[in-house]
N, CA, C and O atoms as a printed pandas DataFrame, in Angstrom:
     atom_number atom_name residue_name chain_id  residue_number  x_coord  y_coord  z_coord
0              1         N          UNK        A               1  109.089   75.918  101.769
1              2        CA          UNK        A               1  108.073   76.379  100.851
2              3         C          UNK        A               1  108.358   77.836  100.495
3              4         O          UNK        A               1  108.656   78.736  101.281
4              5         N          UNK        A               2  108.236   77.897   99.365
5              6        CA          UNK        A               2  108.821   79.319   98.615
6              7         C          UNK        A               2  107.490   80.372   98.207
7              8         O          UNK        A               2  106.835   80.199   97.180
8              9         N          UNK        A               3  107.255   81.328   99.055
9             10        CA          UNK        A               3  105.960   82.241   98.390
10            11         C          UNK        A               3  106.389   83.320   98.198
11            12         O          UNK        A               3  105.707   84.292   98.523
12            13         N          UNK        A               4  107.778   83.500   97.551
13            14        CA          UNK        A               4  107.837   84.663   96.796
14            15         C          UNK        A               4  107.289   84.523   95.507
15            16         O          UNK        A               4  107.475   83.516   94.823
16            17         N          UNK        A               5  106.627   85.482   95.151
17            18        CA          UNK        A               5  106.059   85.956   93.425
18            19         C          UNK        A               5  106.621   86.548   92.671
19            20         O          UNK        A               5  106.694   87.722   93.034
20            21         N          UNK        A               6  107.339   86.271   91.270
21            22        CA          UNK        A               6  107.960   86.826   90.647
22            23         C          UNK        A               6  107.018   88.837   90.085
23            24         O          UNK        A               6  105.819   88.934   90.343
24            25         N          UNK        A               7  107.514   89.704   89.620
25            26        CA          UNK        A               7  106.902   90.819   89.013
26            27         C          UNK        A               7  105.893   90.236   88.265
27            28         O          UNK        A               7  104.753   90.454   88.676
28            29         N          UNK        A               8  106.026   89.485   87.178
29            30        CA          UNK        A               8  104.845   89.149   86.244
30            31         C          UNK        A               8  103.867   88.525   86.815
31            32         O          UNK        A               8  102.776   88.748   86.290
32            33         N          UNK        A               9  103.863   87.599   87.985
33            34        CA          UNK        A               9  103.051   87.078   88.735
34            35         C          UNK        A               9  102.011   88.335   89.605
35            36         O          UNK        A               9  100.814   88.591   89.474
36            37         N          UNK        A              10  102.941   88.861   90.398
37            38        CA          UNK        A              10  102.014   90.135   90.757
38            39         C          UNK        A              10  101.154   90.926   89.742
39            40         O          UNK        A              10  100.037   91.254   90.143
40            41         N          UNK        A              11  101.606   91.373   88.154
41            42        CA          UNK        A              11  100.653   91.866   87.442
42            43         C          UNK        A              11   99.137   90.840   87.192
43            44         O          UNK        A              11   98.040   91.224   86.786
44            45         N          UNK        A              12   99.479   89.726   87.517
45            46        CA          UNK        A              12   98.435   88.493   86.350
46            47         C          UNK        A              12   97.576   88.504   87.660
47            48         O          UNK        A              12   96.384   88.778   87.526
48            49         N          UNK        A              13   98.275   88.112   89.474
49            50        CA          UNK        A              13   97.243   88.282   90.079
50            51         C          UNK        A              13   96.658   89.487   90.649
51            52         O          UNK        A              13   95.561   89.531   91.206
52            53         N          UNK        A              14   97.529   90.548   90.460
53            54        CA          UNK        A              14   96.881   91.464   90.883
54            55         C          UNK        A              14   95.168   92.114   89.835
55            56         O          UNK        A              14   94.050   92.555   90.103
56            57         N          UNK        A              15   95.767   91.865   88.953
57            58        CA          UNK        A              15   94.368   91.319   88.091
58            59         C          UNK        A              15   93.161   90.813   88.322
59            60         O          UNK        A              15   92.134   91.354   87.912
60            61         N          UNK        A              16   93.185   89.754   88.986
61            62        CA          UNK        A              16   92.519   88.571   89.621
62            63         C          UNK        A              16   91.841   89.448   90.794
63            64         O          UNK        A              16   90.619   89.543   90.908
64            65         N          UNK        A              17   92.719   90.046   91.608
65            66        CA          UNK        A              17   92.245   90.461   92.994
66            67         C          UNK        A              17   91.587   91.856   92.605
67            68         O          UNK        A              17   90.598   92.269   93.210
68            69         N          UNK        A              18   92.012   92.359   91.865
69            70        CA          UNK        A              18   91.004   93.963   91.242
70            71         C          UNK        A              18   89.426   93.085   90.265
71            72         O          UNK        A              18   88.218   93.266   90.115
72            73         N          UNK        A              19   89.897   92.665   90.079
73            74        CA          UNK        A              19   88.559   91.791   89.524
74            75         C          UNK        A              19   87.353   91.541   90.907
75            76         O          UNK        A              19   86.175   91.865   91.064
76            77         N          UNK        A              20   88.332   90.827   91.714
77            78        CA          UNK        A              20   87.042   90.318   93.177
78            79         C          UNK        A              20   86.857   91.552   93.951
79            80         O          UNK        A              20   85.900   91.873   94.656
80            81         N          UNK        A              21   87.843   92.129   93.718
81            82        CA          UNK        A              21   87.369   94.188   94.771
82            83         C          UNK        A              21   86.205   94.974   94.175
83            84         O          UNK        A              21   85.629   95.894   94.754
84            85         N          UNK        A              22   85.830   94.370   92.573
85            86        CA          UNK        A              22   84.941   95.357   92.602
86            87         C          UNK        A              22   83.396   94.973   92.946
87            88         O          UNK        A              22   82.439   95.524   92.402
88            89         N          UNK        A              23   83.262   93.646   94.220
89            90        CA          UNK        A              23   82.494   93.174   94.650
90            91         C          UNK        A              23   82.168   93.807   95.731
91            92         O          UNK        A              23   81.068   94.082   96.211
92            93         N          UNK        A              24   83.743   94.112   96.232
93            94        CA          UNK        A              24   83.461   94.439   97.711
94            95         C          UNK        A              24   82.353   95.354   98.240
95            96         O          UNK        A              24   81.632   95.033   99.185
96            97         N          UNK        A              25   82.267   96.418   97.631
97            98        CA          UNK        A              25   81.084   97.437   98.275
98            99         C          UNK        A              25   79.699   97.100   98.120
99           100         O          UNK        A              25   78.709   97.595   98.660
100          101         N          UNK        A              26   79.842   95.829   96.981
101          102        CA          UNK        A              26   78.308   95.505   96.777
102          103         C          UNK        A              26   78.284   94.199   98.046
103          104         O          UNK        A              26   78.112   93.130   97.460
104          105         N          UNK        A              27   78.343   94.094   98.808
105          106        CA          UNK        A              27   78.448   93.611   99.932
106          107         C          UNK        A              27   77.981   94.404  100.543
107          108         O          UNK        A              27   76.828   94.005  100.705
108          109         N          UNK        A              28   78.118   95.566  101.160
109          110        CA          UNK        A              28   76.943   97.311  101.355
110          111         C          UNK        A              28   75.643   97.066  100.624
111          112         O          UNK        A              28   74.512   97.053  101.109
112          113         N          UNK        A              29   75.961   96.899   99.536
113          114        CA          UNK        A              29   74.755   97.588   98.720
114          115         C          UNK        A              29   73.747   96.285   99.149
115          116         O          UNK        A              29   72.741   96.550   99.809
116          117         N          UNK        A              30   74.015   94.943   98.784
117          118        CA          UNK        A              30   73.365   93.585   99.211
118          119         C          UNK        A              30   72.540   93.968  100.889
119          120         O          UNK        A              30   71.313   93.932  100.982
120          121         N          UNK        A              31   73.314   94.266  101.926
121          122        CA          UNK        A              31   72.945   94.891  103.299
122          123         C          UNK        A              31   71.917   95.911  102.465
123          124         O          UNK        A              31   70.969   95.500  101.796
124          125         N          UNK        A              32   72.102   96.635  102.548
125          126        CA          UNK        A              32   70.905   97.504  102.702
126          127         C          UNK        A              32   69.861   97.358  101.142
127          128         O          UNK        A              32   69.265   98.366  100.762
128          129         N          UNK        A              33   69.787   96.574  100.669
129          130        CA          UNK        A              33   68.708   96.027  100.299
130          131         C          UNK        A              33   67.973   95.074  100.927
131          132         O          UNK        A              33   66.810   94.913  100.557
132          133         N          UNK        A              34   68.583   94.167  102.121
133          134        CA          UNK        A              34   68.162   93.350  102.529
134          135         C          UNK        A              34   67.308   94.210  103.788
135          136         O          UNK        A              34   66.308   93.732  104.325
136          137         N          UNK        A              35   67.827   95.417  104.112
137          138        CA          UNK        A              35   67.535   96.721  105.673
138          139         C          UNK        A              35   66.244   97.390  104.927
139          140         O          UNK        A              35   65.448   98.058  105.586
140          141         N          UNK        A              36   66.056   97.164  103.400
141          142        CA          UNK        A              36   64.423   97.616  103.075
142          143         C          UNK        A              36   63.599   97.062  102.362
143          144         O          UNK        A              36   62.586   97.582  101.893
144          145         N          UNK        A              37   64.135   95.468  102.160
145          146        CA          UNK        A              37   63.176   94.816  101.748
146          147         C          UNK        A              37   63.562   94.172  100.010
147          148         O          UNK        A              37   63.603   95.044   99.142
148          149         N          UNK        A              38   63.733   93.224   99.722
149          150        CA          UNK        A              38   64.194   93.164   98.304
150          151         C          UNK        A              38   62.837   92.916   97.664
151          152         O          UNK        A              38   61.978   92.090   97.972
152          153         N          UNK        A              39   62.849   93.823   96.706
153          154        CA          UNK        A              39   61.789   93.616   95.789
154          155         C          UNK        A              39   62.534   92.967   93.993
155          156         O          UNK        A              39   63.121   93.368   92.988
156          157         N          UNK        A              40   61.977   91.799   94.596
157          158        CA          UNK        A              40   62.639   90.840   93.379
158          159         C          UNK        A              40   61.764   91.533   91.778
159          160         O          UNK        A              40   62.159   92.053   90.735
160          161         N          UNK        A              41   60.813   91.268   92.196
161          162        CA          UNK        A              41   59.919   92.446   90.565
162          163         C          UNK        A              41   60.601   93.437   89.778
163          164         O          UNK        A              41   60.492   93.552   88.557
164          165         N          UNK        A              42   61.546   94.380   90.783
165          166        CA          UNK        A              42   62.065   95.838   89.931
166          167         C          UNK        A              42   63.345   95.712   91.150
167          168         O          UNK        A              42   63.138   96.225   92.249
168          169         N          UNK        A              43   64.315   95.188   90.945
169          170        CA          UNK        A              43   65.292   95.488   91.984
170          171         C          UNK        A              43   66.246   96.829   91.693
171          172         O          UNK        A              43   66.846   97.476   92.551
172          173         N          UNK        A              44   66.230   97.031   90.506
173          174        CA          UNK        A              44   66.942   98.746   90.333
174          175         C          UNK        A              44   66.102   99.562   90.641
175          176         O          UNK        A              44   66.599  100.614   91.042
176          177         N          UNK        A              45   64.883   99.528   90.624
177          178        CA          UNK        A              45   63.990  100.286   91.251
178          179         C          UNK        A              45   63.848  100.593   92.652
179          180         O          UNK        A              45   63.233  101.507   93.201
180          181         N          UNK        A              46   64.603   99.562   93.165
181          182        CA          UNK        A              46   65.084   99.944   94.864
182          183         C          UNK        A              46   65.738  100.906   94.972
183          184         O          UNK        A              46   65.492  101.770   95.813
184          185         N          UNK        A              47   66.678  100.962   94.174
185          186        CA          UNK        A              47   67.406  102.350   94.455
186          187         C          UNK        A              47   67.351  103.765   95.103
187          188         O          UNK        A              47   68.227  104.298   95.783
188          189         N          UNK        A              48   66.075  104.280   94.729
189          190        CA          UNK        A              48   65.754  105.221   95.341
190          191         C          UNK        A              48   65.367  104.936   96.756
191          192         O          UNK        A              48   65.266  106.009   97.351
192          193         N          UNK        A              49   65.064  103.737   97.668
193          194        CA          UNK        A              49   64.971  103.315   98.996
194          195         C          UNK        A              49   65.939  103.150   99.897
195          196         O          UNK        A              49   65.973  103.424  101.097
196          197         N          UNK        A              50   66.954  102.528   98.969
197          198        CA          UNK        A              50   68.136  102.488   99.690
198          199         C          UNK        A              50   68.461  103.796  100.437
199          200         O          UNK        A              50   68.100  104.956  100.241
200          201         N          UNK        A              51   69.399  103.128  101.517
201          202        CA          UNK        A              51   69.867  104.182  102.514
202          203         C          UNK        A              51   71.038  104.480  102.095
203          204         O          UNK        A              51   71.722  103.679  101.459
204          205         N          UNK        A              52   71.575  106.157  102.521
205          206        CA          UNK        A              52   72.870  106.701  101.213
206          207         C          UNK        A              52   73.964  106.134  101.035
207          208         O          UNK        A              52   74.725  106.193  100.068
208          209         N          UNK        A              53   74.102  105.146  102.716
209          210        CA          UNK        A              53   75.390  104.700  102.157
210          211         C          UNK        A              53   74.979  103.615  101.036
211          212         O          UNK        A              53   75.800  103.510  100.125
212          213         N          UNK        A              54   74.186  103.043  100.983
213          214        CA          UNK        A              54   73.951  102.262  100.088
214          215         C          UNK        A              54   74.039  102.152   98.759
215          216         O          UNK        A              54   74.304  101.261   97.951
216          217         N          UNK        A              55   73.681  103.548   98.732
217          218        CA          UNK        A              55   73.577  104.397   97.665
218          219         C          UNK        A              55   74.941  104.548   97.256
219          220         O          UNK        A              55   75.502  103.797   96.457
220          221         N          UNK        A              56   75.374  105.371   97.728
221          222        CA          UNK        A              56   77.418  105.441   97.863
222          223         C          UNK        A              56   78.070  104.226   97.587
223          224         O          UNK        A              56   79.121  104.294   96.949
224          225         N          UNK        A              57   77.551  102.869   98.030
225          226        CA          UNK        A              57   78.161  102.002   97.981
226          227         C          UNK        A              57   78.021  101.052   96.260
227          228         O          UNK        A              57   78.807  100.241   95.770
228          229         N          UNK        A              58   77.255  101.364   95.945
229          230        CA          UNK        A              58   76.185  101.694   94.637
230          231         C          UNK        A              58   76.937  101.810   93.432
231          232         O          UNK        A              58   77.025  101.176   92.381
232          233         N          UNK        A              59   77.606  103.138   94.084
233          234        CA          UNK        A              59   78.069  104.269   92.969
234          235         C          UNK        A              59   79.627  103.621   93.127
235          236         O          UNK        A              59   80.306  103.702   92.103
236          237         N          UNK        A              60   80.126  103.123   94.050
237          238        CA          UNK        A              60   81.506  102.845   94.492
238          239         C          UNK        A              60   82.267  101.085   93.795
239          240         O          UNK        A              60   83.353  100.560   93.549
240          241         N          UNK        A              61   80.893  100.815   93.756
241          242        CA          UNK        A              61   80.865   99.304   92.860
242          243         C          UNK        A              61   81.138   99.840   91.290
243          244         O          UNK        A              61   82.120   99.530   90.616
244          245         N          UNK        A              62   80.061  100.698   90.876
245          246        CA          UNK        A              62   79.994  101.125   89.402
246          247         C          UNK        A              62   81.396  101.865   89.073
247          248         O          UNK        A              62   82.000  101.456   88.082
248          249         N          UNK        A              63   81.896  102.804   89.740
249          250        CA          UNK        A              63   83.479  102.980   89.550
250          251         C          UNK        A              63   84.405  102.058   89.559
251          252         O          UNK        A              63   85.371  102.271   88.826
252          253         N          UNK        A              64   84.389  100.616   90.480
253          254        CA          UNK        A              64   85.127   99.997   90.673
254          255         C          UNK        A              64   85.051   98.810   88.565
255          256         O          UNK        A              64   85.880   98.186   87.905
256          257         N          UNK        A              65   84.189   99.013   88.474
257          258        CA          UNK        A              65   83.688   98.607   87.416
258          259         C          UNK        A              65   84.604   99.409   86.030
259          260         O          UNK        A              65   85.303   99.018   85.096
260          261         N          UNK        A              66   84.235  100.399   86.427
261          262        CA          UNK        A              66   85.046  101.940   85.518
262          263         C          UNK        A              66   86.759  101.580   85.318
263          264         O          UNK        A              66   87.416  101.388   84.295
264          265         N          UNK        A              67   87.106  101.585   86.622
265          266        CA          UNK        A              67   88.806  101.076   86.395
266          267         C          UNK        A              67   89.106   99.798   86.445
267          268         O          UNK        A              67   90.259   99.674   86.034
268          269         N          UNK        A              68   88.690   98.866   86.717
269          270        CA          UNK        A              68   88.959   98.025   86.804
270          271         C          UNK        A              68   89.415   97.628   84.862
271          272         O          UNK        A              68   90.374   96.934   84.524
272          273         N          UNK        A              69   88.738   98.084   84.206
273          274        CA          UNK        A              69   88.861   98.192   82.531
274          275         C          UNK        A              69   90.404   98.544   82.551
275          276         O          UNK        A              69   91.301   97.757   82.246
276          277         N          UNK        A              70   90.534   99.594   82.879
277          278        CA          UNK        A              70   92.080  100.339   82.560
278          279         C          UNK        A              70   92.975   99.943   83.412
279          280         O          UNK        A              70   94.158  100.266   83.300
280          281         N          UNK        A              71   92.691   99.477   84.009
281          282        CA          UNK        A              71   93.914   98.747   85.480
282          283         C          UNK        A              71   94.028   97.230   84.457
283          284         O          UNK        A              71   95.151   96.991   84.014
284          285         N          UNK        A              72   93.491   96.765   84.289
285          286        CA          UNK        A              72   93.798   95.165   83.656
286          287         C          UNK        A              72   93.720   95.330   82.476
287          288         O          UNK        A              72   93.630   94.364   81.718
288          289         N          UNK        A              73   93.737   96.538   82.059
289          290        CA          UNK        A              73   94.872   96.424   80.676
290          291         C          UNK        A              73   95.801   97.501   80.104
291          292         O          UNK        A              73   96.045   97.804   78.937
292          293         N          UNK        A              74   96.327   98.079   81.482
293          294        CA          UNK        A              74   97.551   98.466   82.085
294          295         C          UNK        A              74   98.684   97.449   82.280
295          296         O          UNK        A              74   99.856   97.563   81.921
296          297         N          UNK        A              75   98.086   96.422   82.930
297          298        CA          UNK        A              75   98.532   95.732   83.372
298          299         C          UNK        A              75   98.905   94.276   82.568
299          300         O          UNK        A              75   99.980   93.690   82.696
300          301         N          UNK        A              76   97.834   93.849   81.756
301          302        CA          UNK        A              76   98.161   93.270   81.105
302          303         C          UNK        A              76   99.275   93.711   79.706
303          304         O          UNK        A              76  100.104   92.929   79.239
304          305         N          UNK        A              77   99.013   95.299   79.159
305          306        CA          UNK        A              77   99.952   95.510   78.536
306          307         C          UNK        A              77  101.816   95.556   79.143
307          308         O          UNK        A              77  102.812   95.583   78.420
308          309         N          UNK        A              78  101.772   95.552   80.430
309          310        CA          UNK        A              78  102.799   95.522   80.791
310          311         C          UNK        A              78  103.444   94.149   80.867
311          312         O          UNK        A              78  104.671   94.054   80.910
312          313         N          UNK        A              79  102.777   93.250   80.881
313          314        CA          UNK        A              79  103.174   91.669   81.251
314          315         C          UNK        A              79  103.241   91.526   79.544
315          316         O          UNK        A              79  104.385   91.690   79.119
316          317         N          UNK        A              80  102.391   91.298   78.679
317          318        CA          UNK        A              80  102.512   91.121   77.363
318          319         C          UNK        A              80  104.017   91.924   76.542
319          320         O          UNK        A              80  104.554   91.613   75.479
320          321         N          UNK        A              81  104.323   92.860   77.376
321          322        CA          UNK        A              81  105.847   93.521   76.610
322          323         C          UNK        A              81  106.803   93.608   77.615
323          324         O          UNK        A              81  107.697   94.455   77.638
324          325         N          UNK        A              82  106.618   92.709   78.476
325          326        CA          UNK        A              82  108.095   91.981   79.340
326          327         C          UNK        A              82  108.356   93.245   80.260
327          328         O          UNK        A              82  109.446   93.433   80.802
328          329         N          UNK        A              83  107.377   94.015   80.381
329          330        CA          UNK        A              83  107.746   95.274   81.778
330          331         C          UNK        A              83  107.876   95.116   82.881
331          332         O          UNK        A              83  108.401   96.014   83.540
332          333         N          UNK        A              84  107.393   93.769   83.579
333          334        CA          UNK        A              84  107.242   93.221   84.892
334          335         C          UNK        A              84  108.291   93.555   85.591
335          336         O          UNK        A              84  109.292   92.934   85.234
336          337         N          UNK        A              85  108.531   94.607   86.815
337          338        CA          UNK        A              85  109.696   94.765   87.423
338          339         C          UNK        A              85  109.274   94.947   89.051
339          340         O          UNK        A              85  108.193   94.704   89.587
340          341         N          UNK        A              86  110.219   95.338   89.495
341          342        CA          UNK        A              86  109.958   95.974   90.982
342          343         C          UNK        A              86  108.600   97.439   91.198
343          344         O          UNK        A              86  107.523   97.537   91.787
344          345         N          UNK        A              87  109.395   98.280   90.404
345          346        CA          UNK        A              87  108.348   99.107   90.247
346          347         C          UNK        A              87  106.708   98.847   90.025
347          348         O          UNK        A              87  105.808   99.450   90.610
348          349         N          UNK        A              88  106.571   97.862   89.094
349          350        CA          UNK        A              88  105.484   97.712   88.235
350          351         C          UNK        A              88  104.393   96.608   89.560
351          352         O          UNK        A              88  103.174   96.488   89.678
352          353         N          UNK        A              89  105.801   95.866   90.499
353          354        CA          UNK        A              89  104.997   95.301   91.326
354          355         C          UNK        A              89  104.223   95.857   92.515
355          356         O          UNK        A              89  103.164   95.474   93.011
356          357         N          UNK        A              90  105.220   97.089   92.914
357          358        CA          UNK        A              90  104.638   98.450   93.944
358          359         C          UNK        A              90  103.466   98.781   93.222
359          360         O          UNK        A              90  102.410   98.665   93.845
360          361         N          UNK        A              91  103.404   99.251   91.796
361          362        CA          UNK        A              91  102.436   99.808   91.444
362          363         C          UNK        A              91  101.283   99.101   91.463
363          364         O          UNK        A              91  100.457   99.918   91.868
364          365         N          UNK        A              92  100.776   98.163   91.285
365          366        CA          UNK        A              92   99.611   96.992   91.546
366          367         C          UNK        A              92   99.742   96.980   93.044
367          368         O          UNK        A              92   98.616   96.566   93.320
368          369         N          UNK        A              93  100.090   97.078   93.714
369          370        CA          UNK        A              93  100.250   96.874   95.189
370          371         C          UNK        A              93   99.525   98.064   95.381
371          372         O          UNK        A              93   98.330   97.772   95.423
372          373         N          UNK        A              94   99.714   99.344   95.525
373          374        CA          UNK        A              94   99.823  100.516   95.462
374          375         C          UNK        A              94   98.146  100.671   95.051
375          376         O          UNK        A              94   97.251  101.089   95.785
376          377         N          UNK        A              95   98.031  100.178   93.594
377          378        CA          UNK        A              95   96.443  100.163   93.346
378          379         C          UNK        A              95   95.318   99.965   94.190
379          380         O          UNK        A              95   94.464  100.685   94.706
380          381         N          UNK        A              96   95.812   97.800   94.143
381          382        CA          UNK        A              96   94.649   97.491   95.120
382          383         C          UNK        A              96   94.727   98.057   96.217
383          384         O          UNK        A              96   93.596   97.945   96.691
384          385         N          UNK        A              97   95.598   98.811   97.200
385          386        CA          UNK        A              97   95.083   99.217   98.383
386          387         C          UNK        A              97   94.734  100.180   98.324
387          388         O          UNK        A              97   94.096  100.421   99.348
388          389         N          UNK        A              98   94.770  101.406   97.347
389          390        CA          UNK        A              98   94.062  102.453   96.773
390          391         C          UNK        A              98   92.354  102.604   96.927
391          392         O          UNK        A              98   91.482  103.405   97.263
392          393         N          UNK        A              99   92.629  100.769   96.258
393          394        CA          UNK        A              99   91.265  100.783   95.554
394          395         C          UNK        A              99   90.066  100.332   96.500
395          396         O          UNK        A              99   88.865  100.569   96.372
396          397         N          UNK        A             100   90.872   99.468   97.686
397          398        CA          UNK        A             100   89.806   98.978   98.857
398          399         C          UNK        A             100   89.823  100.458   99.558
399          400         O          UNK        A             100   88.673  100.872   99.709
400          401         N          UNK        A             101   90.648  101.199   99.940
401          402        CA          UNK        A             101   90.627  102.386  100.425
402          403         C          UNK        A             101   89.615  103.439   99.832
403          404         O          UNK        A             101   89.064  104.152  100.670
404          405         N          UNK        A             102   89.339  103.611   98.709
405          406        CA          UNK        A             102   88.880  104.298   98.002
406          407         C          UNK        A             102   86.925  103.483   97.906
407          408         O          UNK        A             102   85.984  104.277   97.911
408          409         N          UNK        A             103   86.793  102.762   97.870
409          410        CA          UNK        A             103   85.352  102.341   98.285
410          411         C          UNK        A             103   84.951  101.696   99.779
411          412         O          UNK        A             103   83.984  101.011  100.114
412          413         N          UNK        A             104   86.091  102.198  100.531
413          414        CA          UNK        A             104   85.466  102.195  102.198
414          415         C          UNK        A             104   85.319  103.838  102.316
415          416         O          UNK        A             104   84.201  104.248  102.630
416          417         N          UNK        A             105   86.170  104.625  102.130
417          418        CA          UNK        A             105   85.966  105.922  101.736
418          419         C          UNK        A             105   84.569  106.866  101.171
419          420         O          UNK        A             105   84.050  107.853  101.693
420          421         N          UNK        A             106   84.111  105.925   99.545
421          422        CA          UNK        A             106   82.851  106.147   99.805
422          423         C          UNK        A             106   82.036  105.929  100.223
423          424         O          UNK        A             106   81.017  106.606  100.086
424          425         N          UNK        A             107   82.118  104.878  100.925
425          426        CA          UNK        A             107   80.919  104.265  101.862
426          427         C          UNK        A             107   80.804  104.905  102.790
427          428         O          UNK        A             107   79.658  105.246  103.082
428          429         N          UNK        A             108   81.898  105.330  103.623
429          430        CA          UNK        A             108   81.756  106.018  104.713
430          431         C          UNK        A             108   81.545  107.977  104.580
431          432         O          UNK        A             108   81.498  108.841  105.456
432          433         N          UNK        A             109   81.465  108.048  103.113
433          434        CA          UNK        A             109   81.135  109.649  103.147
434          435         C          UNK        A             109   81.927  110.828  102.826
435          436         O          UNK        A             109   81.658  112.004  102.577
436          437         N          UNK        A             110   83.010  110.124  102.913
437          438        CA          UNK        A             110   84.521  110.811  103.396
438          439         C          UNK        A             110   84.957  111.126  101.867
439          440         O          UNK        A             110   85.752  110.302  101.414
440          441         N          UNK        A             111   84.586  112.150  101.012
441          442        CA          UNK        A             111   85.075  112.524   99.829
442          443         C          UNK        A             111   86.382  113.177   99.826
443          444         O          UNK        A             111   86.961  113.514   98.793
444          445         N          UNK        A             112   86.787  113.330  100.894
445          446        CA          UNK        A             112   88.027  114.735  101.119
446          447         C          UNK        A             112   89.051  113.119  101.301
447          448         O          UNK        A             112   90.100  113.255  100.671
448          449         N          UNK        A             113   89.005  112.446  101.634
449          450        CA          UNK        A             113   89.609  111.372  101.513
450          451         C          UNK        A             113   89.901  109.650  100.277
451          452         O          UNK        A             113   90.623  108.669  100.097
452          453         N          UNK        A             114   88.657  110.406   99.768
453          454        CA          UNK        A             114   88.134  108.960   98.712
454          455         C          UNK        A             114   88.964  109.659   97.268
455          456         O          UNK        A             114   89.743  109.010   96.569
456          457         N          UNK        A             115   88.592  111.091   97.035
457          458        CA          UNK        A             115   88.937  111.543   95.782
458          459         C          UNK        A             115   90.691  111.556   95.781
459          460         O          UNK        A             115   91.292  111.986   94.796
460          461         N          UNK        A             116   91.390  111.058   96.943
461          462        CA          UNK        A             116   93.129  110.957   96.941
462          463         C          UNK        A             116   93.322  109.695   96.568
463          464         O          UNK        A             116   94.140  109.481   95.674
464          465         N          UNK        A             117   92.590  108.575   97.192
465          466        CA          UNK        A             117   92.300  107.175   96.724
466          467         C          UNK        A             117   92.144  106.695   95.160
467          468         O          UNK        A             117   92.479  105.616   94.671
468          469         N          UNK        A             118   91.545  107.808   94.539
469          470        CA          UNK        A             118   90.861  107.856   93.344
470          471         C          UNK        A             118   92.130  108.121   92.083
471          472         O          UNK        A             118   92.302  107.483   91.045
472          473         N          UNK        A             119   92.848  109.214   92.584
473          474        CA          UNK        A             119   93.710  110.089   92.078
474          475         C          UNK        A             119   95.146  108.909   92.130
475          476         O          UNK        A             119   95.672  108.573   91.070
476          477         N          UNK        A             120   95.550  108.481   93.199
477          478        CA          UNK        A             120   96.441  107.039   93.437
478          479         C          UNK        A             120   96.468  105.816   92.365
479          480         O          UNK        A             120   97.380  105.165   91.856
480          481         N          UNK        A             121   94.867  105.800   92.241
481          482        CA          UNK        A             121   95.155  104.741   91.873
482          483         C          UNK        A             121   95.724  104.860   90.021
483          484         O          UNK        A             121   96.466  104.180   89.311
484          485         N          UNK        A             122   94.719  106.371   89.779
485          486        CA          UNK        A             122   94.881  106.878   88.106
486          487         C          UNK        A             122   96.481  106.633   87.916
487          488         O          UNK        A             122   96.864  105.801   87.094
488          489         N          UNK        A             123   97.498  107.459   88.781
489          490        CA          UNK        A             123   98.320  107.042   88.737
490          491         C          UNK        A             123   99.099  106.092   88.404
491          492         O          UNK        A             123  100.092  106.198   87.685
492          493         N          UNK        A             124   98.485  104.656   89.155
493          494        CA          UNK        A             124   99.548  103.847   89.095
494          495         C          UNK        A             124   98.709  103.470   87.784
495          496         O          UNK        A             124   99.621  103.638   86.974
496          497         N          UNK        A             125   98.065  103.239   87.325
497          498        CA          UNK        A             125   97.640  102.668   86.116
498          499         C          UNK        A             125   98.349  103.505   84.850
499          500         O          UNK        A             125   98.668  103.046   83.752
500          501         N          UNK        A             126   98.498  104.877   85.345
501          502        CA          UNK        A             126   99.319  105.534   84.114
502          503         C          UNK        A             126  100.908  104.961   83.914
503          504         O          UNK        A             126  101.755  104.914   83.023
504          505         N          UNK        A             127  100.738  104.533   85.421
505          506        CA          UNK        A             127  102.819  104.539   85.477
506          507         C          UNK        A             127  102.917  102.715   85.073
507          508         O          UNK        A             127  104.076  102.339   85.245
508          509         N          UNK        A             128  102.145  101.761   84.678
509          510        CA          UNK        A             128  102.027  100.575   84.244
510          511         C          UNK        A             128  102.177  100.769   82.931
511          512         O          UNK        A             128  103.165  100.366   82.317
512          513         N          UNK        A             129  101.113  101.465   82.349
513          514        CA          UNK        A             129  101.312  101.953   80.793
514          515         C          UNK        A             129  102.146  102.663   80.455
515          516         O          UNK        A             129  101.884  102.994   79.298
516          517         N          UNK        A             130  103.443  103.325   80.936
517          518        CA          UNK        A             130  104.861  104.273   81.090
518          519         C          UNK        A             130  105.442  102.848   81.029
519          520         O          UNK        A             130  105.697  102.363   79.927
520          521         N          UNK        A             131  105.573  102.441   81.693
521          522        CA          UNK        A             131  106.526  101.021   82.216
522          523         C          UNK        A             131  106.368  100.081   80.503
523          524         O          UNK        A             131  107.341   99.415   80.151
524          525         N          UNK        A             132  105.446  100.116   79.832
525          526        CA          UNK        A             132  105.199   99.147   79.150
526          527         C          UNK        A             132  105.679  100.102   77.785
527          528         O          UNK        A             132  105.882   99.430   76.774
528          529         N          UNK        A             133  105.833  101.245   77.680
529          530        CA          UNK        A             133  106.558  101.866   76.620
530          531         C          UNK        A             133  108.074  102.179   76.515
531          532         O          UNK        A             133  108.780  102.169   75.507
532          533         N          UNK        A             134  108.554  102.590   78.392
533          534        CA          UNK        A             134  110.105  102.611   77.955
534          535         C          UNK        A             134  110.253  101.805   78.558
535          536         O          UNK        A             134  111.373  101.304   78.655
């Protein structure tokens, strides 16, 4: 049985898997709505109850939301103009672990660590869209 993935395969699922990451912290946020009570009536109105990481975790979903736009169509511009290479497969690699790194980071508080996570990942999304011009 063969589970190597060609480059273009890594762009299409790495796609897929930045898509389900930007769930992950709301998995936090779900917890501590459940730690004060869900008020089904006004549930954004919880917000201000939530506890900070919650809060953090909140804000870490809504970013994940933010790139996830420019990462999958980074990425898709690179697969659509035949860029798919070695590089291009580090770089999606490189992302998603950026990107789970980067919202355990804010969850846990740790800005001196989250904003390098942040900065990583801008990166590789720039160097996808490089890849897809030369």
């Amino acid at each position: 049985m063969n589970l190597t993935l060609t480059p273009s395969q890594i762009l299409l699922y790495g796609i897929a898997i930045a898509g389900g990451l930007i769930y992950l912290p709301y998995i936090v946020v779900a917890y501590g709505r459940v730690s004060v009570g869900i008020d089904m009536n006004a549930p954004r109105a919880m917000f201000d109850r939530l506890p900070d990481y919650a809060k953090r975790a909140t804000w870490a979903h809504q970013n994940s939301f933010e790139v996830f736009a420019l990462f999958a169509t980074a990425a898709i511009t690179a697969y659509v103009t035949n860029s798919a290479s070695d590089q291009t497969s580090l770089d999606v690699l490189i992302f998603l672990v950026a990107r789970v790194l980067f919202s355990l980071f804010y969850i846990l508080d740790l800005p001196w660590l989250r904003s390098p996570m942040w900065a990583i990942s801008m990166v590789c999304i720039g160097r996808l869209f490089s890849a897809s011009l030369f």
